[in-house]
PDB file of N, CA, C and O in Angstrom, chain B, residues numbered from 101:
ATOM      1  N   UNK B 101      17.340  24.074 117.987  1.00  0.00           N
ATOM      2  CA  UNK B 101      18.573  24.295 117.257  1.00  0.00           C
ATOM      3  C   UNK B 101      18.311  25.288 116.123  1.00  0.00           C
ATOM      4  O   UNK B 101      17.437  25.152 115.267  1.00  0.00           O
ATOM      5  N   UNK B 102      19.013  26.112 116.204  1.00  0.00           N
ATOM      6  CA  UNK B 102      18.855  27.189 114.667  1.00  0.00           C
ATOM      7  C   UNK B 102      19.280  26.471 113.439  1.00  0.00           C
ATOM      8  O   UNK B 102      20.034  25.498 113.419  1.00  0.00           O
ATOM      9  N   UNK B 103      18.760  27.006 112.483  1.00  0.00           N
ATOM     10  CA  UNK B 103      18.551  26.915 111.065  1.00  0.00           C
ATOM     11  C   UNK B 103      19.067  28.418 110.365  1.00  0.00           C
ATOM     12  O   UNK B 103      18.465  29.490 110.432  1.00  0.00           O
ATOM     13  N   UNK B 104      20.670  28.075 109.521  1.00  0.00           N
ATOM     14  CA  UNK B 104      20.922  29.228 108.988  1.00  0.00           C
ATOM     15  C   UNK B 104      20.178  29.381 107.783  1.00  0.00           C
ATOM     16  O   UNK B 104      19.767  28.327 107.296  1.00  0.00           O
ATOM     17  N   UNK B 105      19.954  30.251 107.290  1.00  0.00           N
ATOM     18  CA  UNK B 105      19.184  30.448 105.858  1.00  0.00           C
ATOM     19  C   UNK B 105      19.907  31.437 105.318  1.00  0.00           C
ATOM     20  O   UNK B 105      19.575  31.421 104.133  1.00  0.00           O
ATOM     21  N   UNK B 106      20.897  32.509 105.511  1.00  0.00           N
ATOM     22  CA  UNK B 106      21.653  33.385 104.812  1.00  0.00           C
ATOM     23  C   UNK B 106      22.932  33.595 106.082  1.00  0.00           C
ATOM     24  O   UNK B 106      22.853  33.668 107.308  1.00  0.00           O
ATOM     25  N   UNK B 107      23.848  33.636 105.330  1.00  0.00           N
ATOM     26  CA  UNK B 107      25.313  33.782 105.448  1.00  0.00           C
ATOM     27  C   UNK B 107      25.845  34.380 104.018  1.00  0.00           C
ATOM     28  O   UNK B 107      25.679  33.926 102.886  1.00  0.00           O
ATOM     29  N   UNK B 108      26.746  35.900 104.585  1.00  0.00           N
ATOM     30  CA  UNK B 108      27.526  36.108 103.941  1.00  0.00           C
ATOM     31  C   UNK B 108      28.509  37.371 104.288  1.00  0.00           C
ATOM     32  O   UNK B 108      28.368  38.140 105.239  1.00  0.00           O
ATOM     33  N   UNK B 109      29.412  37.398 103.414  1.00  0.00           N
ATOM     34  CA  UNK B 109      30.776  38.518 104.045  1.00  0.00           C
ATOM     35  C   UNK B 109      30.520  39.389 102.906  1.00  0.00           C
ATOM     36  O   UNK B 109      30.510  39.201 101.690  1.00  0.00           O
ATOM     37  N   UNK B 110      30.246  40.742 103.909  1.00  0.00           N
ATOM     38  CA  UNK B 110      29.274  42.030 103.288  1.00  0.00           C
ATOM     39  C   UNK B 110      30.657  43.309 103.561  1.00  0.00           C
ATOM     40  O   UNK B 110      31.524  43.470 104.420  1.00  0.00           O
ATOM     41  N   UNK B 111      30.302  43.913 102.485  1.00  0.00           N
ATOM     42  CA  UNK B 111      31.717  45.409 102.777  1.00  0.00           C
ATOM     43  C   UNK B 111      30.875  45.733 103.921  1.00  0.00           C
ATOM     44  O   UNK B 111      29.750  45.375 104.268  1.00  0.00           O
ATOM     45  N   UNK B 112      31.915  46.660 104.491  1.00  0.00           N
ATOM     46  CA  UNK B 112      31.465  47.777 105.331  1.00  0.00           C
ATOM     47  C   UNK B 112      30.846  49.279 104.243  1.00  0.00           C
ATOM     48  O   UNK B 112      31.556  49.728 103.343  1.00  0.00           O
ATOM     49  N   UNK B 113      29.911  49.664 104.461  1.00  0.00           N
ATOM     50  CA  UNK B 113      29.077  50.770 103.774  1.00  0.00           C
ATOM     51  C   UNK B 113      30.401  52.332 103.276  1.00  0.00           C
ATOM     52  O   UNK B 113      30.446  53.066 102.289  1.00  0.00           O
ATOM     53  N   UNK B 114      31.273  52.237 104.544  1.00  0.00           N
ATOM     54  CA  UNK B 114      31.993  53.506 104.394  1.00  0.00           C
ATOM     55  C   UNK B 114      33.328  53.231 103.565  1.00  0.00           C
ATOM     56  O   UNK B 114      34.098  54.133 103.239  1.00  0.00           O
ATOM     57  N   UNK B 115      33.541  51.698 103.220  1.00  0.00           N
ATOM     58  CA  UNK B 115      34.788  51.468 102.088  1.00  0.00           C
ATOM     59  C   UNK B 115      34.648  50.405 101.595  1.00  0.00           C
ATOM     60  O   UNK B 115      35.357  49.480 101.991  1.00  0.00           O
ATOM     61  N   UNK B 116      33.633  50.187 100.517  1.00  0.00           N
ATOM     62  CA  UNK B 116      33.301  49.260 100.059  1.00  0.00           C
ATOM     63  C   UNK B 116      34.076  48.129  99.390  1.00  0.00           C
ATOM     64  O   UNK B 116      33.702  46.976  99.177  1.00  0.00           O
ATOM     65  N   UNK B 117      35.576  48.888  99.023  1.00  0.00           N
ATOM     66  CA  UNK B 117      36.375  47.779  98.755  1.00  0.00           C
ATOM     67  C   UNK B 117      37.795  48.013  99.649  1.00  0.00           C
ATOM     68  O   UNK B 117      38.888  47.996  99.082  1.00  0.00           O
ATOM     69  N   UNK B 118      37.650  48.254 101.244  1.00  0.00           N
ATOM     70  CA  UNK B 118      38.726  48.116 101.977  1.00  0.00           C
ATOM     71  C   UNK B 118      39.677  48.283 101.597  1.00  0.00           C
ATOM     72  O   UNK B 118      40.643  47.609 101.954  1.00  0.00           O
ATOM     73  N   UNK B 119      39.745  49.222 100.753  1.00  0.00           N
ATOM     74  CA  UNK B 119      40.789  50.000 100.273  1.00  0.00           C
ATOM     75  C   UNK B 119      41.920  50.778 101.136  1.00  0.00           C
ATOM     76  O   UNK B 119      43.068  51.057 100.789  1.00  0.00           O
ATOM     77  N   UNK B 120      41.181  51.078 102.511  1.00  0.00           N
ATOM     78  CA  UNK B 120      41.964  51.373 103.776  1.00  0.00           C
ATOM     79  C   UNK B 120      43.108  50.552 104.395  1.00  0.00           C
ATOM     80  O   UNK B 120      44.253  50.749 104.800  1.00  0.00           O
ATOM     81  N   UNK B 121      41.982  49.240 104.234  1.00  0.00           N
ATOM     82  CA  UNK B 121      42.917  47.956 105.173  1.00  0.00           C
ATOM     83  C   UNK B 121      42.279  48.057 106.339  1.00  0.00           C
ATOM     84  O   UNK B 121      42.711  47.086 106.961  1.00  0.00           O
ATOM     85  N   UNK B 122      41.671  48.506 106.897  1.00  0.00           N
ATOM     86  CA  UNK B 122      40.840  49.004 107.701  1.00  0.00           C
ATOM     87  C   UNK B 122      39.201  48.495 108.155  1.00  0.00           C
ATOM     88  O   UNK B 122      38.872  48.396 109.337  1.00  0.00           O
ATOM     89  N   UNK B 123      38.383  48.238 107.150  1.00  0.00           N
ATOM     90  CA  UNK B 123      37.060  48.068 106.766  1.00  0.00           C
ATOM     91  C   UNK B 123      36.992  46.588 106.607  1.00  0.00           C
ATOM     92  O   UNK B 123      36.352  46.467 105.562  1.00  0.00           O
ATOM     93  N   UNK B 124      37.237  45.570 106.971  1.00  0.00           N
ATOM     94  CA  UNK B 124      37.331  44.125 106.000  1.00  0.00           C
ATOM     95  C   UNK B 124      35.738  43.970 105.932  1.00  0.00           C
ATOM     96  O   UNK B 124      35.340  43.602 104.827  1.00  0.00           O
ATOM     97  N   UNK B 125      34.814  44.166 106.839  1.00  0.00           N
ATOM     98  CA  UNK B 125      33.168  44.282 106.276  1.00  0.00           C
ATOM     99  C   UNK B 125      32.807  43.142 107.260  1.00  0.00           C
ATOM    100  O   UNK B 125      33.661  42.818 108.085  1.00  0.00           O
ATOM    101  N   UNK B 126      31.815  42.614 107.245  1.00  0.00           N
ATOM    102  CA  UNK B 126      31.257  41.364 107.951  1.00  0.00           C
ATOM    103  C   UNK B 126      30.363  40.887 108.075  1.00  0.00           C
ATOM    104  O   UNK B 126      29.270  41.389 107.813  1.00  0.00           O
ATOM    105  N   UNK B 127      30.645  39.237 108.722  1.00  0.00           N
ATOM    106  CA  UNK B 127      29.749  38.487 108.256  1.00  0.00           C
ATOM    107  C   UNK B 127      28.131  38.615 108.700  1.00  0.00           C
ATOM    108  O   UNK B 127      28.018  38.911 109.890  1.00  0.00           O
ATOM    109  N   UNK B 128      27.160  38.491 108.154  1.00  0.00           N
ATOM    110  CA  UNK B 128      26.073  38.902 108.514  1.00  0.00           C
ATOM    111  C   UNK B 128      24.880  37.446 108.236  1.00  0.00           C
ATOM    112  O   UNK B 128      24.742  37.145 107.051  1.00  0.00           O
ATOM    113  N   UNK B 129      24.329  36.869 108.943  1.00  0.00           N
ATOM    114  CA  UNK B 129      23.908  35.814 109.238  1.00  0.00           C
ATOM    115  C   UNK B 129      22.301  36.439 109.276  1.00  0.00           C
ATOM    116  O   UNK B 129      22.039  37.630 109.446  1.00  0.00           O
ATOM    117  N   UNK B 130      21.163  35.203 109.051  1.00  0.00           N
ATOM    118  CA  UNK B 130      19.780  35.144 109.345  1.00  0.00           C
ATOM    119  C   UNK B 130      19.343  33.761 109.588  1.00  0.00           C
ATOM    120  O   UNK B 130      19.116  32.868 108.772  1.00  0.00           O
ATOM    121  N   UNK B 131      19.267  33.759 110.899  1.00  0.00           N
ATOM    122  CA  UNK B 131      18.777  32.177 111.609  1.00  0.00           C
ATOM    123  C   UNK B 131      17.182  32.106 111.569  1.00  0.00           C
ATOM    124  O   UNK B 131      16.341  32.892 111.134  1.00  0.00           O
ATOM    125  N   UNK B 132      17.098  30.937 112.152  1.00  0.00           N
ATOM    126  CA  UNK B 132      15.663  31.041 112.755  1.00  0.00           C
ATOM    127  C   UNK B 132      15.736  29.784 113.979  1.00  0.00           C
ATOM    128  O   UNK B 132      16.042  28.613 113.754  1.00  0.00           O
ATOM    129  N   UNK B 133      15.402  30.313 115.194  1.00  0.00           N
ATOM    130  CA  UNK B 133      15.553  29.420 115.853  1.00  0.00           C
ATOM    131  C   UNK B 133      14.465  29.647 117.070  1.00  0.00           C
ATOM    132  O   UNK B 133      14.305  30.622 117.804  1.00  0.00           O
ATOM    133  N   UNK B 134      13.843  28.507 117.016  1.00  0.00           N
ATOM    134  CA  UNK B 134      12.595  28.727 117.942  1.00  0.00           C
ATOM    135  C   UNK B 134      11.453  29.847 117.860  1.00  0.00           C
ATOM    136  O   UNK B 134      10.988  30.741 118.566  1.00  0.00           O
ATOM    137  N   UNK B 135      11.271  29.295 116.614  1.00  0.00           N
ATOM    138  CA  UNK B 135      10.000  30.528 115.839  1.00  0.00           C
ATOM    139  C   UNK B 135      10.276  32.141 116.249  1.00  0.00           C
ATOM    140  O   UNK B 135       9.351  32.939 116.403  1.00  0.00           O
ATOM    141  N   UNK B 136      11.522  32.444 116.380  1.00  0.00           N
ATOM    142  CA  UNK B 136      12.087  33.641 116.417  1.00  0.00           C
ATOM    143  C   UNK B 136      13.431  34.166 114.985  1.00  0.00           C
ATOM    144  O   UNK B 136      14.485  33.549 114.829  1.00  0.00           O
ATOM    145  N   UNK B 137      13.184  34.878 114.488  1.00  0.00           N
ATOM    146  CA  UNK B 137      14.292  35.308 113.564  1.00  0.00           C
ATOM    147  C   UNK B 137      15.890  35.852 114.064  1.00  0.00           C
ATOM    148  O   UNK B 137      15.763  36.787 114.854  1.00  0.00           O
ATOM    149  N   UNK B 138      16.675  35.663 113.921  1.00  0.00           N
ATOM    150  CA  UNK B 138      17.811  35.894 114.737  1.00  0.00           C
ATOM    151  C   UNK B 138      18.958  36.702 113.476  1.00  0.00           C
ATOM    152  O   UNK B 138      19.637  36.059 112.676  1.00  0.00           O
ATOM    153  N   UNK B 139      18.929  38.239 113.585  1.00  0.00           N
ATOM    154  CA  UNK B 139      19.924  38.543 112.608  1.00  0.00           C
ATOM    155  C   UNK B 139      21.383  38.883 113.218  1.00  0.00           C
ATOM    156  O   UNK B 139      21.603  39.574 114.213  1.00  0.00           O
ATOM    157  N   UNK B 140      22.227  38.304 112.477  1.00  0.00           N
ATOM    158  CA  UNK B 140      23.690  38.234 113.640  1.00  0.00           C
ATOM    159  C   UNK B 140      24.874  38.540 112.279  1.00  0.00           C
ATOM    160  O   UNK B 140      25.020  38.054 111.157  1.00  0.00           O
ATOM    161  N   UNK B 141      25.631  39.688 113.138  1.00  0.00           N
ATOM    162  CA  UNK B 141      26.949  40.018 112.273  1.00  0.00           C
ATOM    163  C   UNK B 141      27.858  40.282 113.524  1.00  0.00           C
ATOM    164  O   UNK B 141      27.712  40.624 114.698  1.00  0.00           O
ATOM    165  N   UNK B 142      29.287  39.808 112.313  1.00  0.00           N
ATOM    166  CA  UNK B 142      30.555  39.981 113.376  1.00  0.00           C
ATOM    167  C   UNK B 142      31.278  40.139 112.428  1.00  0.00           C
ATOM    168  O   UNK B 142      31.142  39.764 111.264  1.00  0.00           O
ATOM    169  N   UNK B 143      32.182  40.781 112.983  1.00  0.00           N
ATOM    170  CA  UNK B 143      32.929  41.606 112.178  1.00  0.00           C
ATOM    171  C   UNK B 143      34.349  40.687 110.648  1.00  0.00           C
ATOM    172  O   UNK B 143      35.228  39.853 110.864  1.00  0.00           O
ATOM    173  N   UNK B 144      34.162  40.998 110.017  1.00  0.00           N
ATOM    174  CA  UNK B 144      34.635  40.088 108.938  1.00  0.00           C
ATOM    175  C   UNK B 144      36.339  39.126 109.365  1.00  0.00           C
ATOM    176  O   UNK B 144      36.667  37.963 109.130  1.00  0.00           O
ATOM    177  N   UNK B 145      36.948  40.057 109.932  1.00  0.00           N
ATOM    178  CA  UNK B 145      38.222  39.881 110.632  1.00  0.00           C
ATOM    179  C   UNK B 145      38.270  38.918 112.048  1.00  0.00           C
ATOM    180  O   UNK B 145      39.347  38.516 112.487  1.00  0.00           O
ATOM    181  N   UNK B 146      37.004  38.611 112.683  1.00  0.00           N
ATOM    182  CA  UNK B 146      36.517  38.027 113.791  1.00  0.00           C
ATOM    183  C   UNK B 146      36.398  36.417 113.018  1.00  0.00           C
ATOM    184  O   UNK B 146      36.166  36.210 111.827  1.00  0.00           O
ATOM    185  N   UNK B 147      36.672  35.226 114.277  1.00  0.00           N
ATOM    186  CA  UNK B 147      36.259  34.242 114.609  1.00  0.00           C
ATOM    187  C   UNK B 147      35.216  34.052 114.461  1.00  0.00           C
ATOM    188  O   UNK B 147      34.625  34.399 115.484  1.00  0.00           O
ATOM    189  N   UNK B 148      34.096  33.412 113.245  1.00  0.00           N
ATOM    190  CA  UNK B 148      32.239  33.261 114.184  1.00  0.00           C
ATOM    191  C   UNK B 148      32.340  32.418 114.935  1.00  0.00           C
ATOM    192  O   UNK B 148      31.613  32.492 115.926  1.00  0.00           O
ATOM    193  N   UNK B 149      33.312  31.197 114.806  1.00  0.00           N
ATOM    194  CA  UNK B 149      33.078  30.350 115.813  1.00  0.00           C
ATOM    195  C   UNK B 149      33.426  30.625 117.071  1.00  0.00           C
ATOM    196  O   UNK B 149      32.802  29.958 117.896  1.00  0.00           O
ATOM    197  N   UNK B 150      34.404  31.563 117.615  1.00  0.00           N
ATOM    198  CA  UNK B 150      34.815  31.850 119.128  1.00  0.00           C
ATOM    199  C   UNK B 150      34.781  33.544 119.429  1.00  0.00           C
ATOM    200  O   UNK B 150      35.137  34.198 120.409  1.00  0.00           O
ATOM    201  N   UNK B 151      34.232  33.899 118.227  1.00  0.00           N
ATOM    202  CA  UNK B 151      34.144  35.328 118.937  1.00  0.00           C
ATOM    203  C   UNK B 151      32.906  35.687 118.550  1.00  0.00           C
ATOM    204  O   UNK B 151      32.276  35.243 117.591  1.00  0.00           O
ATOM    205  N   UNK B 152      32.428  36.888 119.690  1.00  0.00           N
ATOM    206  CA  UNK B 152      30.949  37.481 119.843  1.00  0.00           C
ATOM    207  C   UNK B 152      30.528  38.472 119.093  1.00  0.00           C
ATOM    208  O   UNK B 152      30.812  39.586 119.534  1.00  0.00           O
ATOM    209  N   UNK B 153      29.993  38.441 118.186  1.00  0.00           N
ATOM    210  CA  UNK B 153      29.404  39.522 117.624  1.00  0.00           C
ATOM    211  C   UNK B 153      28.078  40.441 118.017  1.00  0.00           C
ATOM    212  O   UNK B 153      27.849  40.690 119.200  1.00  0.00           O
ATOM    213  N   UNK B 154      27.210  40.935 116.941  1.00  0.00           N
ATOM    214  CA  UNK B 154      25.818  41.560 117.335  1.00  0.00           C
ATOM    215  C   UNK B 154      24.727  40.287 117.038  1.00  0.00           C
ATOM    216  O   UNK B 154      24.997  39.615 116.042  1.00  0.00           O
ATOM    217  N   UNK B 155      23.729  39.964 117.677  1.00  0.00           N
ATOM    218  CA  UNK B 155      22.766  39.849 117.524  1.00  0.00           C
ATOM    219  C   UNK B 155      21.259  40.402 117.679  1.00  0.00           C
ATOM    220  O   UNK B 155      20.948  40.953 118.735  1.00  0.00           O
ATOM    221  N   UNK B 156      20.487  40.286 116.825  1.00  0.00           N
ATOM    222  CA  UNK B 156      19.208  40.871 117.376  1.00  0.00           C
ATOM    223  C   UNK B 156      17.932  39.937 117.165  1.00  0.00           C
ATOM    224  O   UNK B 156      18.132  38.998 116.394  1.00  0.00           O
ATOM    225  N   UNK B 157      16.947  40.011 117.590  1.00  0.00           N
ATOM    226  CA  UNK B 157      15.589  38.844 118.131  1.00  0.00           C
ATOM    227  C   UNK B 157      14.318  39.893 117.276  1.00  0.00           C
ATOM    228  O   UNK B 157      13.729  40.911 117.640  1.00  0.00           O
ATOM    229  N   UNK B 158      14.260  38.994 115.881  1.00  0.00           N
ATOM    230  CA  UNK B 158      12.516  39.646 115.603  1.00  0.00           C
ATOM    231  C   UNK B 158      11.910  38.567 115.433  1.00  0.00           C
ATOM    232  O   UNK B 158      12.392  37.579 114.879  1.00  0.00           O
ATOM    233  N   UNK B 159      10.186  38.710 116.146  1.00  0.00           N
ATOM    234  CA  UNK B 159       9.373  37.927 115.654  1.00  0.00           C
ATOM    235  C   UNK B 159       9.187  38.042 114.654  1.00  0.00           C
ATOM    236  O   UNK B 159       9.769  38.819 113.897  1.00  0.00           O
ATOM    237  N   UNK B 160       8.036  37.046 114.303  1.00  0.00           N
ATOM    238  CA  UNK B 160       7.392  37.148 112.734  1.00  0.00           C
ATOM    239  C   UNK B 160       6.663  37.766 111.980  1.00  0.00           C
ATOM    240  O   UNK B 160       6.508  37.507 110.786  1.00  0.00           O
ATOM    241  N   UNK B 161       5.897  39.052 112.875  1.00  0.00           N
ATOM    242  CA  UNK B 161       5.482  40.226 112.214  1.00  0.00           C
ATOM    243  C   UNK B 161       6.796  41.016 112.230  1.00  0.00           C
ATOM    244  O   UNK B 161       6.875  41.372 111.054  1.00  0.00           O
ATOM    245  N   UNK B 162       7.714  41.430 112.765  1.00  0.00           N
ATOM    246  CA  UNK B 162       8.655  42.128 112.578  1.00  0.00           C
ATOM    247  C   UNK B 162       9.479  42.214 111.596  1.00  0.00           C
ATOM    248  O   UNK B 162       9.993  43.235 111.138  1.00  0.00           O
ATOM    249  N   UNK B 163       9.642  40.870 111.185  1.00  0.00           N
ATOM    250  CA  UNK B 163      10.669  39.868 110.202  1.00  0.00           C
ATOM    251  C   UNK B 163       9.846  39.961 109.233  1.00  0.00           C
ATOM    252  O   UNK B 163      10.418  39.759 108.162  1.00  0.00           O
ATOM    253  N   UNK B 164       8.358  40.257 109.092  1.00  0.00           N
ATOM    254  CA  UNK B 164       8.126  40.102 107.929  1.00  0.00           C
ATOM    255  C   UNK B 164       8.121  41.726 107.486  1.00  0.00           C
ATOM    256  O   UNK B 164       8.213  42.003 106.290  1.00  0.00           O
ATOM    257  N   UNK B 165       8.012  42.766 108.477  1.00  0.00           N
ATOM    258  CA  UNK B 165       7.970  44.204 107.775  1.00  0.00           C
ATOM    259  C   UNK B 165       9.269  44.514 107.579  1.00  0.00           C
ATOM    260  O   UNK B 165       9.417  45.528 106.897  1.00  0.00           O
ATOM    261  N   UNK B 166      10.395  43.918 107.992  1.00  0.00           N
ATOM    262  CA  UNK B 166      11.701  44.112 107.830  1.00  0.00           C
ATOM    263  C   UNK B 166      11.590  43.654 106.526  1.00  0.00           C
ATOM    264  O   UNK B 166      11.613  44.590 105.728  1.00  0.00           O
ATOM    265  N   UNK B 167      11.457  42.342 105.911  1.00  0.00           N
ATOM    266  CA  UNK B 167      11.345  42.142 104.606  1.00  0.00           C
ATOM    267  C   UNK B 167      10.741  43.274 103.582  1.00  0.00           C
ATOM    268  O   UNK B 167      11.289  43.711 102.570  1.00  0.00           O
ATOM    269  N   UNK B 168       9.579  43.594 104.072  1.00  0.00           N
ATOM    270  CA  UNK B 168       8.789  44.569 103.227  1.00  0.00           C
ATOM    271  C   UNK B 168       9.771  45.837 102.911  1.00  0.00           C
ATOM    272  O   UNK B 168      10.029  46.432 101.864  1.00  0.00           O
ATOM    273  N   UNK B 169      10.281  46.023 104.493  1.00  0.00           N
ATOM    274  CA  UNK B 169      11.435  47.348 103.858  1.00  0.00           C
ATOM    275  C   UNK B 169      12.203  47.040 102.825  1.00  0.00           C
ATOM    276  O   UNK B 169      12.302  47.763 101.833  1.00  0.00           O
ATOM    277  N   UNK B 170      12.811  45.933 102.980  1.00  0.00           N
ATOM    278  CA  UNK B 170      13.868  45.682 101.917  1.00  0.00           C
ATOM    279  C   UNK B 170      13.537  46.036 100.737  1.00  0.00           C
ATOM    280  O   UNK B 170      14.182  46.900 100.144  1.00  0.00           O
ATOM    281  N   UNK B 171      12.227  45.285 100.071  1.00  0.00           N
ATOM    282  CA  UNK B 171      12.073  44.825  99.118  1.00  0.00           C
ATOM    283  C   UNK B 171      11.624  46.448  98.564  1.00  0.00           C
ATOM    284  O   UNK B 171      11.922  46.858  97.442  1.00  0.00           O
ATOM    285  N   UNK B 172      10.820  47.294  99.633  1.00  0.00           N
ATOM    286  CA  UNK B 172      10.667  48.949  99.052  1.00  0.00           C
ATOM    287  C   UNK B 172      11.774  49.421  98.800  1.00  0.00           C
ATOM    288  O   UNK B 172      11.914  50.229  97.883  1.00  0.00           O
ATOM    289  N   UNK B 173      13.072  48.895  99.778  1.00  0.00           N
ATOM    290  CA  UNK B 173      14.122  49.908  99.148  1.00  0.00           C
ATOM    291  C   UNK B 173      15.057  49.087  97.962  1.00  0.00           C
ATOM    292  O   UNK B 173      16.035  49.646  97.464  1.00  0.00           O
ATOM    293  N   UNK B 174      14.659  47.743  97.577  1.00  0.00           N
ATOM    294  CA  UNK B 174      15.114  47.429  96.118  1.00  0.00           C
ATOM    295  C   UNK B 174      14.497  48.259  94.951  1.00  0.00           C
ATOM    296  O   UNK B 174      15.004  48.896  94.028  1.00  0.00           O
ATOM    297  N   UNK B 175      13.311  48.033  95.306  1.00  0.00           N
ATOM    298  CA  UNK B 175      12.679  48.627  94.229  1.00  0.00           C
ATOM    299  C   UNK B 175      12.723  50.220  93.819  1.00  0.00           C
ATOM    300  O   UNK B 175      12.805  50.611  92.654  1.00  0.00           O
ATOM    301  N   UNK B 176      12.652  51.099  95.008  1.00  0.00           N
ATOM    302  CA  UNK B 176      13.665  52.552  94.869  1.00  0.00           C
ATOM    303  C   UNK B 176      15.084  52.535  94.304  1.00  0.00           C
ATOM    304  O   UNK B 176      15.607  53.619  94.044  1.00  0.00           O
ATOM    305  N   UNK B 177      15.609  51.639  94.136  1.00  0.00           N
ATOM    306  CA  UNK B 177      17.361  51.867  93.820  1.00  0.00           C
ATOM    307  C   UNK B 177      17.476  50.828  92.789  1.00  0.00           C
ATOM    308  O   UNK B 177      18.649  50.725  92.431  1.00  0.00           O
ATOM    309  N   UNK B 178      16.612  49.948  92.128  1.00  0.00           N
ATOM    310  CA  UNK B 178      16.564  49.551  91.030  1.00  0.00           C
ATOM    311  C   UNK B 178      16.605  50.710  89.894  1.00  0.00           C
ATOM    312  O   UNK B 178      17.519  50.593  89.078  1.00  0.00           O
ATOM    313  N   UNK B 179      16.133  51.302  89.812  1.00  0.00           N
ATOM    314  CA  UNK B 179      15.856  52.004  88.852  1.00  0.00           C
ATOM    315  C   UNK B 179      16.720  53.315  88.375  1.00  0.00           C
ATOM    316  O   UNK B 179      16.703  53.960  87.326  1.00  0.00           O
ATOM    317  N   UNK B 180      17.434  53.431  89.509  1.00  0.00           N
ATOM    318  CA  UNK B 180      18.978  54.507  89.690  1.00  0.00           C
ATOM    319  C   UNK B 180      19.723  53.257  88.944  1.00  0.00           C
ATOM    320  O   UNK B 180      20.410  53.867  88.125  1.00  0.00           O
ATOM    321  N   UNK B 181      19.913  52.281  88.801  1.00  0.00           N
ATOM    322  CA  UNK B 181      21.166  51.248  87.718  1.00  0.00           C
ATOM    323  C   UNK B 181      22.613  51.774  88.313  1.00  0.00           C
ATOM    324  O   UNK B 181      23.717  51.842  87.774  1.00  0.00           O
ATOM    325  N   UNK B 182      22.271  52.037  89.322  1.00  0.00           N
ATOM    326  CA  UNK B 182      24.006  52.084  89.804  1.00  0.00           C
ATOM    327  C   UNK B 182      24.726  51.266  89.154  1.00  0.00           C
ATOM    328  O   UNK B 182      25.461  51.749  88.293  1.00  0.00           O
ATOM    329  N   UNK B 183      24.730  50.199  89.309  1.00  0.00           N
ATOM    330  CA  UNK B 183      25.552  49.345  88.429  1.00  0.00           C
ATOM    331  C   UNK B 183      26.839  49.074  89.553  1.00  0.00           C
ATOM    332  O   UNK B 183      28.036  49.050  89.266  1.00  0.00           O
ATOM    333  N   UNK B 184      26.428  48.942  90.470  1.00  0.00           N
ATOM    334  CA  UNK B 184      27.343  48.674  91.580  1.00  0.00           C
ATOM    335  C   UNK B 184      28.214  46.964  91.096  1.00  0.00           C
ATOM    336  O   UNK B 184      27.677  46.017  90.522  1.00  0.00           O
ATOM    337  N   UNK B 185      29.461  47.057  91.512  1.00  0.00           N
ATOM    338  CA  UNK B 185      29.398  45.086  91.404  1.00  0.00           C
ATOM    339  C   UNK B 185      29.502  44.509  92.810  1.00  0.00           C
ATOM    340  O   UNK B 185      29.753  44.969  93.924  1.00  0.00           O
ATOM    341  N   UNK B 186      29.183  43.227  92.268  1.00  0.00           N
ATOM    342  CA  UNK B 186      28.879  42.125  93.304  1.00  0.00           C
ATOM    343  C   UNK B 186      29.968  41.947  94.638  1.00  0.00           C
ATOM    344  O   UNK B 186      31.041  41.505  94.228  1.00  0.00           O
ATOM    345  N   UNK B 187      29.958  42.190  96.193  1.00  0.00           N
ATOM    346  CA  UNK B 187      31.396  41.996  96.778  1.00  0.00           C
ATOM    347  C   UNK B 187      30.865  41.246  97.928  1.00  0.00           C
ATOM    348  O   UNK B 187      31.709  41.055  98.804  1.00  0.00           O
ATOM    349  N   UNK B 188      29.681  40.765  98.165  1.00  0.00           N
ATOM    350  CA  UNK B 188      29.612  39.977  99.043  1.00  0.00           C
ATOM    351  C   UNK B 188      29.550  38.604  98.628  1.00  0.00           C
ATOM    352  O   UNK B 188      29.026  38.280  97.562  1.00  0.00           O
ATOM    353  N   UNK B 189      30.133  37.672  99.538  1.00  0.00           N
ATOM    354  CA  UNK B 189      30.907  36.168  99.210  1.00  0.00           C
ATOM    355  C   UNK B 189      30.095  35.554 100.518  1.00  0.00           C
ATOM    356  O   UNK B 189      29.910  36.037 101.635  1.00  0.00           O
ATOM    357  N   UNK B 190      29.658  34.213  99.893  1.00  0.00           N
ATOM    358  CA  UNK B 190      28.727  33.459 100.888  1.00  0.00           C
ATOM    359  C   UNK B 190      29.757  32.866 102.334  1.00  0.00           C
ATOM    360  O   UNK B 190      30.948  32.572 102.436  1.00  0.00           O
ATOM    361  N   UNK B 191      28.875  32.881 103.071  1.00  0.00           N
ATOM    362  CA  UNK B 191      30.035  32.103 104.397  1.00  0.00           C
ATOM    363  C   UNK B 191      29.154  31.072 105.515  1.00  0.00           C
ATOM    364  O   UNK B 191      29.750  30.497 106.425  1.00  0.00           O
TER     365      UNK B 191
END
């Protein structure tokens, strides 16, 4: 059985505040289920419970250099202080 560990409803990159009506953004999930990492988004306007989104399958060296990216590209864009605000909401 999977184990969620992150859920949340993320803008879409090209209209960060759906200002279109267009963009609502989506939900973007990180399981773990059967010593496999499972990252899964569907689209914010979508069902998770009855409709299909993306998923993708990393092991645990994968999952862990995926982390490593992250954390290089926090630390590159920390220091720009965008000063962006907060628009993703847990789900």
């Amino acid at each position: 059985m999977a184990s969620k560990f992150y859920g949340s409803l993320l803008p879409n990159y090209g209209d960060l505040d759906n200002q279109t009506g267009t963009t609502p953004g989506y939900r973007v999930y990180v399981l773990e289920n059967d010593g496999g990492i499972s990252l899964q988004m569907i689209p914010a306007d979508k069902d998770p419970v009855t409709e299909v989104g993306y998923a993708v399958f990393l092991n645990v060296d994968e999952a862990k250099e995926m982390v490593e990216s992250i954390q290089e590209a926090i630390a590159r864009a920390e220091p720009k202080n965008a000063n962006h605000k907060p628009r993703g909401k847990s789900c």
